[in-house]
VMD Tcl script that builds the backbone (N, CA, C; Angstrom):
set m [mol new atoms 225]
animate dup $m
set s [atomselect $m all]
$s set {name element resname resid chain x y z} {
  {N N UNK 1 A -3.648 -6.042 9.452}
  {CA C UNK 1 A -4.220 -6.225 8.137}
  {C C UNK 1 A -3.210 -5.706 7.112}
  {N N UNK 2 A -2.880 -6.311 5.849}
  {CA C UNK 2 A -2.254 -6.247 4.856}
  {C C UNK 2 A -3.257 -5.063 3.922}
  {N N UNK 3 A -2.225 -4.430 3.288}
  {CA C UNK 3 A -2.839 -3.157 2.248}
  {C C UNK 3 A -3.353 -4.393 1.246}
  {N N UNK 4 A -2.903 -4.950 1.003}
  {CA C UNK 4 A -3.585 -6.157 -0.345}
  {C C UNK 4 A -4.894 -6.634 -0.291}
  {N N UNK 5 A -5.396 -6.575 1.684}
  {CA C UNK 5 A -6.640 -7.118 1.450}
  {C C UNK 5 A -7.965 -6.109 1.915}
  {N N UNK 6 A -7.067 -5.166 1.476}
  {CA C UNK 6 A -8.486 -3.780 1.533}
  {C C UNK 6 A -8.927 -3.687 0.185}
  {N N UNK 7 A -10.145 -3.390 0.101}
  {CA C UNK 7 A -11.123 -3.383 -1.106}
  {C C UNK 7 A -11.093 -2.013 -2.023}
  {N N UNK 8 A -11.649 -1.707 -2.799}
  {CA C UNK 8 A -11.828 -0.548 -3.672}
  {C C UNK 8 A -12.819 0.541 -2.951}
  {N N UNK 9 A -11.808 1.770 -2.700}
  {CA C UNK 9 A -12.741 2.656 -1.812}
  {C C UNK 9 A -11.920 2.869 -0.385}
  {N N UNK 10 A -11.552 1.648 0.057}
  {CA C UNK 10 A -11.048 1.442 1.947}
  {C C UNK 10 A -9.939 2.458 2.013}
  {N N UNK 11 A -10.018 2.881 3.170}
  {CA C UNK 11 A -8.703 3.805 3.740}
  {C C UNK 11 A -8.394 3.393 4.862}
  {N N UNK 12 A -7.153 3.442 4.667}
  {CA C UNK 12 A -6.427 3.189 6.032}
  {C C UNK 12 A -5.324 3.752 6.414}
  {N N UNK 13 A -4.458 3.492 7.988}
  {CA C UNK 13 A -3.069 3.823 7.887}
  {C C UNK 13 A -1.920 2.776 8.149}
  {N N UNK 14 A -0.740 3.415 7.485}
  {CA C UNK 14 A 0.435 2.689 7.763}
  {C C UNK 14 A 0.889 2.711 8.706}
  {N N UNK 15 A 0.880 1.419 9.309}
  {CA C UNK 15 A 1.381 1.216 10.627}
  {C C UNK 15 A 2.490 0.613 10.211}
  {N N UNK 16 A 2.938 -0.461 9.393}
  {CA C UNK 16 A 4.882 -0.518 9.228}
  {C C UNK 16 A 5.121 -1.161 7.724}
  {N N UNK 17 A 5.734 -1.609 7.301}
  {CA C UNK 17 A 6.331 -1.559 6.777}
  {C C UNK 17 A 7.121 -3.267 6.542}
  {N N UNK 18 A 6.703 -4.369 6.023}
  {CA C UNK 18 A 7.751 -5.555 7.066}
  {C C UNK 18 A 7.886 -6.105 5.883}
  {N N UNK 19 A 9.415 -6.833 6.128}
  {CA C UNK 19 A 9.943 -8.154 4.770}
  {C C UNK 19 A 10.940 -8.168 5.000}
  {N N UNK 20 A 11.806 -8.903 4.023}
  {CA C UNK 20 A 13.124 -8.950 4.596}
  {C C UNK 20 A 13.760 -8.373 2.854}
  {N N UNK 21 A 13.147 -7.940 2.177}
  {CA C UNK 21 A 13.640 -7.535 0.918}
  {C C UNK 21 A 14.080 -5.925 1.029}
  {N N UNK 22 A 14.984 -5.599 1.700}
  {CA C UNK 22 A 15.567 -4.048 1.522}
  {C C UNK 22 A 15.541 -2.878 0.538}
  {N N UNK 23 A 15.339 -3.753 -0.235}
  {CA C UNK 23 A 15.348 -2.970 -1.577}
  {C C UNK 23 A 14.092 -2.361 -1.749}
  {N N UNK 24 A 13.386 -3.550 -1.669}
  {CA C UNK 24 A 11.935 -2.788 -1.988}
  {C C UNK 24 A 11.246 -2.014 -0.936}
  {N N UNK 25 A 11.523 -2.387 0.419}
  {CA C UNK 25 A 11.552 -1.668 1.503}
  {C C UNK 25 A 11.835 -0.367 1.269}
  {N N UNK 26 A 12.917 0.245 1.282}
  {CA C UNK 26 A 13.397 1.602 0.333}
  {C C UNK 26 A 12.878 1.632 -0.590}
  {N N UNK 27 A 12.546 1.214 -1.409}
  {CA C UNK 27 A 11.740 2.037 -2.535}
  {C C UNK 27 A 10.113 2.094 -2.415}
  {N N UNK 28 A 9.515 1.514 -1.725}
  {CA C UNK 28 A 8.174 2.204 -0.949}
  {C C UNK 28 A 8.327 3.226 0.316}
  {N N UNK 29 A 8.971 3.336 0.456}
  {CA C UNK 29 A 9.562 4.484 1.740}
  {C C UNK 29 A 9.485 5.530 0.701}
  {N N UNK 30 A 10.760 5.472 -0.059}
  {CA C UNK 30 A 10.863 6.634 -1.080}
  {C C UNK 30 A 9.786 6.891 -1.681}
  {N N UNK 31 A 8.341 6.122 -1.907}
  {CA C UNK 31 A 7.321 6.820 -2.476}
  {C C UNK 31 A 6.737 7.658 -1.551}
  {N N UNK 32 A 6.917 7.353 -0.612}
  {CA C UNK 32 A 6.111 8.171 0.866}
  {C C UNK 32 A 5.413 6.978 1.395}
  {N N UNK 33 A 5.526 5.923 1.056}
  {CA C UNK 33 A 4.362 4.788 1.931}
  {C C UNK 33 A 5.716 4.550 3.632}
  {N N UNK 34 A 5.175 5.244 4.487}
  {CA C UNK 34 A 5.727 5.416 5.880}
  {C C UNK 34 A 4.730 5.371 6.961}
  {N N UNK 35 A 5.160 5.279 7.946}
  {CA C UNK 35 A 4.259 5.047 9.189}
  {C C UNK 35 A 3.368 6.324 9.761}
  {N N UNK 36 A 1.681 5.944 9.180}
  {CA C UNK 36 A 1.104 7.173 9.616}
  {C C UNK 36 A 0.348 7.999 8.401}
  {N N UNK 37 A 0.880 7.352 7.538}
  {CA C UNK 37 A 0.272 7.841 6.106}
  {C C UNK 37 A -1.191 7.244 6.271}
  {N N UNK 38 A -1.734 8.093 5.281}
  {CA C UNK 38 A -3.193 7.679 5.067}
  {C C UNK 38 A -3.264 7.281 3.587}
  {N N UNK 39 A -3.731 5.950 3.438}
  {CA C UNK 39 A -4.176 5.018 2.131}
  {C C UNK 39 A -5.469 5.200 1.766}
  {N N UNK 40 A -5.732 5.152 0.118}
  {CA C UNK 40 A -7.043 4.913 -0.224}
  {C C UNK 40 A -6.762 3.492 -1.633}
  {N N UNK 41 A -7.714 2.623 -1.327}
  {CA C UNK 41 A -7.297 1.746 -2.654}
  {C C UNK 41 A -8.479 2.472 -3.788}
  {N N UNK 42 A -7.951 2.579 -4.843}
  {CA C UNK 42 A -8.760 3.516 -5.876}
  {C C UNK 42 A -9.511 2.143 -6.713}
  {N N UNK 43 A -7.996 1.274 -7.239}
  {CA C UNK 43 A -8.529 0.625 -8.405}
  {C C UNK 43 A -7.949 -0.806 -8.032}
  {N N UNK 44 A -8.219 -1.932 -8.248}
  {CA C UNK 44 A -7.917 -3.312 -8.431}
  {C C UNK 44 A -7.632 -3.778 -9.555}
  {N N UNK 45 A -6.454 -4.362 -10.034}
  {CA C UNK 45 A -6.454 -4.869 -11.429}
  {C C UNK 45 A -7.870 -6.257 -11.338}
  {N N UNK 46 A -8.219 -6.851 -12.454}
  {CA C UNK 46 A -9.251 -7.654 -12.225}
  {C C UNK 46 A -8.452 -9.379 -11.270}
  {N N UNK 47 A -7.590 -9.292 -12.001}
  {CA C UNK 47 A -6.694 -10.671 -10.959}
  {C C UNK 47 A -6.238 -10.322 -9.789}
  {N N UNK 48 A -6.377 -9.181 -9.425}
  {CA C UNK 48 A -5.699 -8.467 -8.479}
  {C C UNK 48 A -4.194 -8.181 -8.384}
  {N N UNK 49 A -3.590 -7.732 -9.318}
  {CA C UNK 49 A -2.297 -7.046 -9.563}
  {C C UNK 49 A -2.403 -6.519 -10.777}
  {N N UNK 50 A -1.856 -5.216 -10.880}
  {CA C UNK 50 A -1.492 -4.459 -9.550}
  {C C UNK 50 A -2.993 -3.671 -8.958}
  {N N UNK 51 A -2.489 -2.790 -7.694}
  {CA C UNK 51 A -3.334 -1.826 -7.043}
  {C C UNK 51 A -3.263 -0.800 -7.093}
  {N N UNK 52 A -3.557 -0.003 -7.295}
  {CA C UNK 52 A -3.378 1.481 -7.449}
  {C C UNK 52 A -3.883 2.314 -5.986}
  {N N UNK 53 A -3.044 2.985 -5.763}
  {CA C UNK 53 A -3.639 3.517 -4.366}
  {C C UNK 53 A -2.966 4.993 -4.536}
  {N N UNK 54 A -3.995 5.906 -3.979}
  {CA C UNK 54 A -3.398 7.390 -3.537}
  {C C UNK 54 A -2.932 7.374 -2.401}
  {N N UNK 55 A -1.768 8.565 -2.352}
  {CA C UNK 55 A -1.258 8.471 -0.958}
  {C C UNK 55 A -0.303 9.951 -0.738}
  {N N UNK 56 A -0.937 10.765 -0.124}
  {CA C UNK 56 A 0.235 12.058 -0.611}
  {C C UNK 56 A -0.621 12.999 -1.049}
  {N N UNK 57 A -2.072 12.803 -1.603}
  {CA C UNK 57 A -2.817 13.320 -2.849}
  {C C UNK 57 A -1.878 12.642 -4.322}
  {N N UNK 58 A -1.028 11.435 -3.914}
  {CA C UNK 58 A -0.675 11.333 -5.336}
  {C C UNK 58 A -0.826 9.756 -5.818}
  {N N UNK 59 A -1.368 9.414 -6.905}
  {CA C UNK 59 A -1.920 7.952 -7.386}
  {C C UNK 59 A -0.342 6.982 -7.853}
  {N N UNK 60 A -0.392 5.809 -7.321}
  {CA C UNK 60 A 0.705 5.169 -7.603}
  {C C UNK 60 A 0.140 3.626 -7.766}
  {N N UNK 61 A 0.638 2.916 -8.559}
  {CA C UNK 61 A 0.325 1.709 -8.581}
  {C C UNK 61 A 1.734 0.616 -8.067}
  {N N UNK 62 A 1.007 -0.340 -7.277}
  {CA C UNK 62 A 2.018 -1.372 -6.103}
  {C C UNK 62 A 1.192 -2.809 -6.902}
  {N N UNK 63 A 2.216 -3.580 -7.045}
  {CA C UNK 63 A 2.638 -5.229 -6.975}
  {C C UNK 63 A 1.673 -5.744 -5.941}
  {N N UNK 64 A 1.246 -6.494 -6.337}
  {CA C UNK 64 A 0.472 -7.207 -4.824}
  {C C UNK 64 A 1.169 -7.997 -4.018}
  {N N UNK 65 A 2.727 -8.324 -4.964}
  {CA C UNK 65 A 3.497 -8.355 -3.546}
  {C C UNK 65 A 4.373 -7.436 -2.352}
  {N N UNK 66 A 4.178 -6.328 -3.190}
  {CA C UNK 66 A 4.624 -5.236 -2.508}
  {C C UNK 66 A 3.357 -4.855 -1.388}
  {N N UNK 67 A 2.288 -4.539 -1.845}
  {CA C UNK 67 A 1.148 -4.441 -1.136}
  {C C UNK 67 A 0.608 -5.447 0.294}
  {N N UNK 68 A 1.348 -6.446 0.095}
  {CA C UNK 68 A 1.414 -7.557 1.189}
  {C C UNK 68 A 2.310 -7.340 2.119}
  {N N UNK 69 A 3.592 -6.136 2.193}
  {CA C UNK 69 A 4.242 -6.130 2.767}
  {C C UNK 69 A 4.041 -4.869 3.788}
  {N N UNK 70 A 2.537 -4.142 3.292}
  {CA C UNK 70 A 2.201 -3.143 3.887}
  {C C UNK 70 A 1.325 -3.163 5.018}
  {N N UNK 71 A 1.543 -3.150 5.888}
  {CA C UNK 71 A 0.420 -3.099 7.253}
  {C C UNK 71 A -0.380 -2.498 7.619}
  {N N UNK 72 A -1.525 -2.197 7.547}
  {CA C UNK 72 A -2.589 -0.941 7.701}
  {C C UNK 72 A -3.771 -1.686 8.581}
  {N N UNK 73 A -4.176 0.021 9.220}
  {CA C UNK 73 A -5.075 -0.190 10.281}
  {C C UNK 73 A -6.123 0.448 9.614}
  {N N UNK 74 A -7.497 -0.142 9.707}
  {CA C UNK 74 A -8.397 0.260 8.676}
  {C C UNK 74 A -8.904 1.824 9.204}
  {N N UNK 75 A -9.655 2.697 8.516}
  {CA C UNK 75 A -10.478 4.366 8.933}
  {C C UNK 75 A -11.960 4.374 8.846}
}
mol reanalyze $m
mol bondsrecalc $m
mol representation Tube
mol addrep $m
């Protein structure tokens, strides 16, 4: 399951990480989104971009194409 298609409220964990865009790869790493983390989706924009999710105890908002590239196992 993709972090994009969890709802407002859902938690889950990161199981990987996948794309072929490096860049952005590293720069969700560098937020702490890594394998094993625990997700909460807080807020939904109304079109659905962006998402806001805690992660760390800390609130960050992700691209819903970034969020598609995230793999999570639901809690």
């Amino acid at each position: 399951m993709k972090l994009s298609e969890l709802k407002v409220g859902e938690e889950a964990v990161v199981k990987a990480v996948v794309g072929e865009n490096k860049t952005i790869k590293r720069k969700l790493r560098d937020m702490g989104i890594i394998k094993g983390e625990k997700i909460k989706v807080e807020k939904i924009a109304p079109l659905g971009d962006p998402i806001e999710i805690t992660i760390k105890g800390y609130k960050l908002s992700l691209r819903k194409n970034e969020a598609q590239m995230i793999e999570v196992e639901g809690i």
